[in-house]
KEKE-3310 file (N, C-alpha, C; in steps of 0.2 Angstrom, whole numbers, plus 5000, padded with zeros to 4 digits):
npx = (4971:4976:4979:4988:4995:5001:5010:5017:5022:5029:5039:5047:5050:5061:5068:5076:5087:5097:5098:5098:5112:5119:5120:5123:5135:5145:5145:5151:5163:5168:5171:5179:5190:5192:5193:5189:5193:5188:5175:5178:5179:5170:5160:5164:5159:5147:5144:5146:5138:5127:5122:5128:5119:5106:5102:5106:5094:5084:5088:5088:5071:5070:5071:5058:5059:5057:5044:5043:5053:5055:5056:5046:5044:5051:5059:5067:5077:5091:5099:5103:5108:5119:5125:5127:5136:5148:5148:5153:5161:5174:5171:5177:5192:5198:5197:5206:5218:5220:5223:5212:5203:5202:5190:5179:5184:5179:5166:5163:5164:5156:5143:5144:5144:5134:5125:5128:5121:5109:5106:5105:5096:5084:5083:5075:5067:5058:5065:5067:5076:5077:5076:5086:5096:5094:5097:5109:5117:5114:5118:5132:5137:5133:5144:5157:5156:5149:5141:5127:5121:5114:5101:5096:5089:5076:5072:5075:5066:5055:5056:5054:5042:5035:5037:5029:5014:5013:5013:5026:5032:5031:5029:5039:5045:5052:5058:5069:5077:5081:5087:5097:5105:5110:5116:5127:5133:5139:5145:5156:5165:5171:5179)
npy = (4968:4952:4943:4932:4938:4950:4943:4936:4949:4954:4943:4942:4955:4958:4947:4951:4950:4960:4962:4949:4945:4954:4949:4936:4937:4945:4936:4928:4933:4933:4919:4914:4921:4917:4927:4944:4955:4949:4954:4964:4961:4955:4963:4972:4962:4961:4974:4974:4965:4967:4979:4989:4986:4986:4998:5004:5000:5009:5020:5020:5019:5029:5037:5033:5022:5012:5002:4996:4989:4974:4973:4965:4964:4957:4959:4970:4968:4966:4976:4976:4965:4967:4979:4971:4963:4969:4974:4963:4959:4970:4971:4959:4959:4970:4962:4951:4959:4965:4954:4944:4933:4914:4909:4921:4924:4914:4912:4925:4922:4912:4920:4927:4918:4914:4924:4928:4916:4920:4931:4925:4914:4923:4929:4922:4917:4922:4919:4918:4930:4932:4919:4913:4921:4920:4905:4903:4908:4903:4890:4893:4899:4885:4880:4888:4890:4880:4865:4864:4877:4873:4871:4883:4884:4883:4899:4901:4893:4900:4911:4908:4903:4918:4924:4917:4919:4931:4932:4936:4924:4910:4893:4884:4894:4900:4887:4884:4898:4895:4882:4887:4895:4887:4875:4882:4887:4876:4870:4881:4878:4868:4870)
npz = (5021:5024:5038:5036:5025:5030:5038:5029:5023:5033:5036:5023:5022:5033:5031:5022:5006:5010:5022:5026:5020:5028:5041:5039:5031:5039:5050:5044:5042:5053:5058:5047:5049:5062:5072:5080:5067:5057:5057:5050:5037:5034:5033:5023:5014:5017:5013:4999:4994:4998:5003:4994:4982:4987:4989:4978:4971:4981:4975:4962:4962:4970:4958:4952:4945:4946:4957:4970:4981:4975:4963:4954:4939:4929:4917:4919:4932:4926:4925:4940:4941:4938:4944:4956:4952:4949:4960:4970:4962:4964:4978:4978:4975:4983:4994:4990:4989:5001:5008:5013:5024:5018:5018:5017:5006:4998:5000:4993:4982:4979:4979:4970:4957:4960:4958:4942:4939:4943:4935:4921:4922:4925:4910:4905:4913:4929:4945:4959:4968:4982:4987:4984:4990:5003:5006:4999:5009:5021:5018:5015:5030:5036:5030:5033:5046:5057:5053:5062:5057:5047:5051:5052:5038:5039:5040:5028:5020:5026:5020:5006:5006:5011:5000:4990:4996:4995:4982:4974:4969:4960:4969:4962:4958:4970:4973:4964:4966:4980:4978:4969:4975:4988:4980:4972:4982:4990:4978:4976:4989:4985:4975)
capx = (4976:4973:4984:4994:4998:5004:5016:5021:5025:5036:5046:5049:5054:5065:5072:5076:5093:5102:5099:5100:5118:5122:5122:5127:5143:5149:5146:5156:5168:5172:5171:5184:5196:5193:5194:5183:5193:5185:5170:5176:5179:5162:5157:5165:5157:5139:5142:5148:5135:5120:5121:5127:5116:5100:5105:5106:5089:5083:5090:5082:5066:5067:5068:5053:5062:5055:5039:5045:5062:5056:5057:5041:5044:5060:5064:5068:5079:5097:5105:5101:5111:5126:5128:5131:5141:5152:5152:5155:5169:5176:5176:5183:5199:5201:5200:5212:5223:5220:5224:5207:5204:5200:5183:5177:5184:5175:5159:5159:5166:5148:5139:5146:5143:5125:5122:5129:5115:5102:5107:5105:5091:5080:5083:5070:5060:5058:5068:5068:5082:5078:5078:5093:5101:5091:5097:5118:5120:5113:5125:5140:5138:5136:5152:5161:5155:5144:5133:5122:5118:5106:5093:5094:5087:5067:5073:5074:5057:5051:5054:5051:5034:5031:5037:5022:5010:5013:5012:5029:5034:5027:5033:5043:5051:5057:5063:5072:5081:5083:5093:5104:5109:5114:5123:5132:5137:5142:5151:5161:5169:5171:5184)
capy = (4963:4948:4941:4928:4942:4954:4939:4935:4954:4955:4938:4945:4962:4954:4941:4954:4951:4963:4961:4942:4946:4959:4946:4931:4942:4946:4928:4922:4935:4930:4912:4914:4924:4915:4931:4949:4956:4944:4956:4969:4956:4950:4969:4972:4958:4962:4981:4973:4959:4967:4986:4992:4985:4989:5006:5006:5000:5013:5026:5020:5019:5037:5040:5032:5019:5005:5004:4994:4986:4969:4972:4960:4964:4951:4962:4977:4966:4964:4981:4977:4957:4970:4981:4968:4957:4973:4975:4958:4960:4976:4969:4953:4962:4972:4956:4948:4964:4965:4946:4943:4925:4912:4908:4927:4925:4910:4916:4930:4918:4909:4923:4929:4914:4913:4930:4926:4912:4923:4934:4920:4912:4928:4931:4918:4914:4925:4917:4921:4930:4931:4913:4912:4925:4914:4897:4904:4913:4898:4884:4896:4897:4879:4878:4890:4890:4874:4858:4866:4882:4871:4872:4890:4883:4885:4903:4900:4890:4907:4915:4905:4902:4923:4923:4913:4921:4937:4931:4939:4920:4902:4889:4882:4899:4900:4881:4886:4900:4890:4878:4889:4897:4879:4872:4890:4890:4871:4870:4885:4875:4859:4873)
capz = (5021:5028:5044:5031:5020:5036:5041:5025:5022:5039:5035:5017:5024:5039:5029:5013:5003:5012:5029:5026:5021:5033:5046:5036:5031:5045:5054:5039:5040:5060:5058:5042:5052:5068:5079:5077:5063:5053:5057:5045:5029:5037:5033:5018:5010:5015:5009:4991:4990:4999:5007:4989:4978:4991:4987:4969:4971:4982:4971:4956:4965:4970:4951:4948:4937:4949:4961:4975:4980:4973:4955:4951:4934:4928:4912:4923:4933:4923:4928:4946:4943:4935:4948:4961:4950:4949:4968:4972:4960:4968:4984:4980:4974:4989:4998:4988:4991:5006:5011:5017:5025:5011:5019:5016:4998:4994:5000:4988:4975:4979:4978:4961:4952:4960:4953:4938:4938:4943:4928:4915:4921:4924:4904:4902:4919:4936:4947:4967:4973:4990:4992:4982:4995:5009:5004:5000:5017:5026:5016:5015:5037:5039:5030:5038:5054:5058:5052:5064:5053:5042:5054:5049:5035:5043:5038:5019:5020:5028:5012:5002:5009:5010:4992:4985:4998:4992:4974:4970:4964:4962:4971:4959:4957:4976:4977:4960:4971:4984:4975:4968:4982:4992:4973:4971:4989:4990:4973:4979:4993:4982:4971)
cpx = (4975:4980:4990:4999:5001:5009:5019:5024:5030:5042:5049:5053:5061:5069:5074:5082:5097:5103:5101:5110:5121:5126:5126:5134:5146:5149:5152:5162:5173:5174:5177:5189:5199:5195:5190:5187:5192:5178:5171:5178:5172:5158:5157:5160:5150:5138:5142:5143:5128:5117:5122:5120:5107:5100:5103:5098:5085:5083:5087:5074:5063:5066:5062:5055:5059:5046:5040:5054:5061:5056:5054:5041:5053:5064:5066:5073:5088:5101:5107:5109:5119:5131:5129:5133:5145:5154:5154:5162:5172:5178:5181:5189:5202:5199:5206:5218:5224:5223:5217:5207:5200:5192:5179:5176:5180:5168:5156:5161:5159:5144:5137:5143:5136:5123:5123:5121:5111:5099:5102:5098:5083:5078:5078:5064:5061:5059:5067:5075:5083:5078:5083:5098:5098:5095:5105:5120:5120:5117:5129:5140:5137:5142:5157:5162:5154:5140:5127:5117:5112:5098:5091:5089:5079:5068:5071:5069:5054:5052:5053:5044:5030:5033:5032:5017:5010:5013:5017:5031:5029:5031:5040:5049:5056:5062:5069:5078:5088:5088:5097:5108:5113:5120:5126:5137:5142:5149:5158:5168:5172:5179:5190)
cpy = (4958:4946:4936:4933:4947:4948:4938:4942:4958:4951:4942:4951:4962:4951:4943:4954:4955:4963:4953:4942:4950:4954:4941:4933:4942:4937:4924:4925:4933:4923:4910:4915:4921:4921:4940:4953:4954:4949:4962:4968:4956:4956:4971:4970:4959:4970:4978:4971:4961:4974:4990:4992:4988:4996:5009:5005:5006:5017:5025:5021:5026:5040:5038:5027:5012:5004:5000:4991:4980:4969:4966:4958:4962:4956:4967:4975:4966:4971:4981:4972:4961:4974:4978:4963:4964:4976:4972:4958:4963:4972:4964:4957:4965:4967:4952:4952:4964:4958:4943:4935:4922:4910:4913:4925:4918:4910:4920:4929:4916:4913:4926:4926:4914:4918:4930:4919:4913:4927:4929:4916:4915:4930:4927:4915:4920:4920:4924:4923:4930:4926:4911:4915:4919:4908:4900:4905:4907:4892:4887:4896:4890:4876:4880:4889:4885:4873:4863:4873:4878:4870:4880:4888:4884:4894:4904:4896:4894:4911:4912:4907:4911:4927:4923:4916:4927:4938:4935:4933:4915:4900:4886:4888:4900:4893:4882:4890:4898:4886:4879:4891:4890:4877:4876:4888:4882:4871:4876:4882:4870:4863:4873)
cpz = (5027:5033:5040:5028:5024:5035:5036:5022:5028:5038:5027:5018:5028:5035:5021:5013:5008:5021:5031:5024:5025:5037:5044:5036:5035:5050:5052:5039:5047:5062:5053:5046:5058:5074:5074:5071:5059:5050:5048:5036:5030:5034:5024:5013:5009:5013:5003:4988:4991:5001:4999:4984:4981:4989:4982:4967:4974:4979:4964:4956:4965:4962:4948:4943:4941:4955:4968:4976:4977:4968:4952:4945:4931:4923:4916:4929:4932:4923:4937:4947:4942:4941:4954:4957:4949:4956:4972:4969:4964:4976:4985:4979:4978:4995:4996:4992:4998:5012:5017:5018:5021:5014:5017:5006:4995:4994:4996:4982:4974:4977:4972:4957:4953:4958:4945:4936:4939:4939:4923:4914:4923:4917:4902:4908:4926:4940:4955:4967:4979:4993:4991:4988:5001:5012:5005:5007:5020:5025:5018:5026:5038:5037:5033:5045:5058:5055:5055:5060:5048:5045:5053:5041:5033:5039:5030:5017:5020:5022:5006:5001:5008:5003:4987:4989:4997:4985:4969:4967:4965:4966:4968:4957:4963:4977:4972:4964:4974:4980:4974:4971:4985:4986:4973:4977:4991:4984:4975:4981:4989:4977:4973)
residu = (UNK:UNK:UNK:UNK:UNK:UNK:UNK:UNK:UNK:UNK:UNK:UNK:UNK:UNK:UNK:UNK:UNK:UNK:UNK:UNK:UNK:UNK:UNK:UNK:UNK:UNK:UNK:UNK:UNK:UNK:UNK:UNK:UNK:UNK:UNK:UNK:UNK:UNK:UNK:UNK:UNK:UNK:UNK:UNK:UNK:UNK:UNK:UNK:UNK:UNK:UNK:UNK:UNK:UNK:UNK:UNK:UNK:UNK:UNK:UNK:UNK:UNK:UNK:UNK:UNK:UNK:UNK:UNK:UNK:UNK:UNK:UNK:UNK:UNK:UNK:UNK:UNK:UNK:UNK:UNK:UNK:UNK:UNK:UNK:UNK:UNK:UNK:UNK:UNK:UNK:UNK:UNK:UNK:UNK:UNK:UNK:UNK:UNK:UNK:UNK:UNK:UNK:UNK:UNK:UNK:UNK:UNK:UNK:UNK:UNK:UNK:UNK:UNK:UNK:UNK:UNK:UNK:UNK:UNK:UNK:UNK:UNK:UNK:UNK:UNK:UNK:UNK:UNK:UNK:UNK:UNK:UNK:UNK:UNK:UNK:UNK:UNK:UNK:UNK:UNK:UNK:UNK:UNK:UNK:UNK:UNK:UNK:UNK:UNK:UNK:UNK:UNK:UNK:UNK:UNK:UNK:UNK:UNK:UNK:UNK:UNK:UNK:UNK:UNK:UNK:UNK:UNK:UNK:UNK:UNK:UNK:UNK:UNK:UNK:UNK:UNK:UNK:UNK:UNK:UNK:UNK:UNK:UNK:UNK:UNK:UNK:UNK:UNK:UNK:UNK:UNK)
# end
């Protein structure tokens, strides 16, 4: 392993779908709320949208049905888009129910549709999700929170970057992502 491909398999690992929502989530859920019960919308949401679905991956793994968490192979991909568009549903509804604050819920409005777009256009090309997840958290927080969150955006370059360095996508496939993440997460707000 050369030193690029060490550093590009830390940032990939570090900055993987579900911890990138861990945080985001919760940032989004205290800056929604404006005070720390916001933390456990903030929580919900990265169970529904990042802590489940990891899982469901995990547990396929151990059966042997996958050989890593990044499912390099796209046709083997479309039960993974299912089960978090049915945990992102699931939670939205107990946020509704719950009268969660509208920032929380438009978060995992954004997230929904960009799952839905990762579905659709996996059916025909391997598309990034990690820069997808990358790119949405880091919009959706300069929404909620602050302008200033778009310097997070260095982050979502870093995956991108240990994306293509690890030969799980092209270039073309992480700015793909990327983009969908930022349009997902913008359009959102615009609703």
């Amino acid at each position: 392993m050369t030193p690029a491909t060490g550093t590009a398999r830390t940032v990939t690992d570090v900055f993987q779908p579900r911890n990138v929502l861990l945080v985001g989530m919760l940032a989004i859920g205290w800056a929604a709320a404006g005070h720390w019960s916001g933390l456990l919308w903030g929580f919900l949401g990265a169970l529904c949208a990042g802590l489940i679905p990891a899982g469901y991956i995990e547990w396929e793994r151990g059966r042997g049905t996958w050989g890593d968490r990044h499912v390099v192979d796209r046709t083997k991909r479309a039960p993974i888009f299912f089960v978090i568009l049915g945990s992102i549903g699931t939670g939205s509804v107990v946020m509704v129910l719950g009268h969660a604050p509208v920032g929380i819920l438009v978060a995992m409005l954004a997230l929904w549709v960009m799952t839905v777009g990762l579905l659709v256009v996996n059916t025909v090309w391997k598309i990034s999700v990690d820069s997808a997840v990358a790119s949405a958290v880091v919009a959706l927080l300069s929404v909620v929170h602050s302008p200033w969150w778009l310097a997070a955006y260095a982050m979502t370059v870093a995956v991108c970057w240990s994306r293509v360095a690890l030969r799980y996508h092209t270039v073309a496939q992480t700015v793909a992502g990327a983009s969908l993440g930022a349009a997902t997460a913008a359009a959102a707000w615009l609703v």
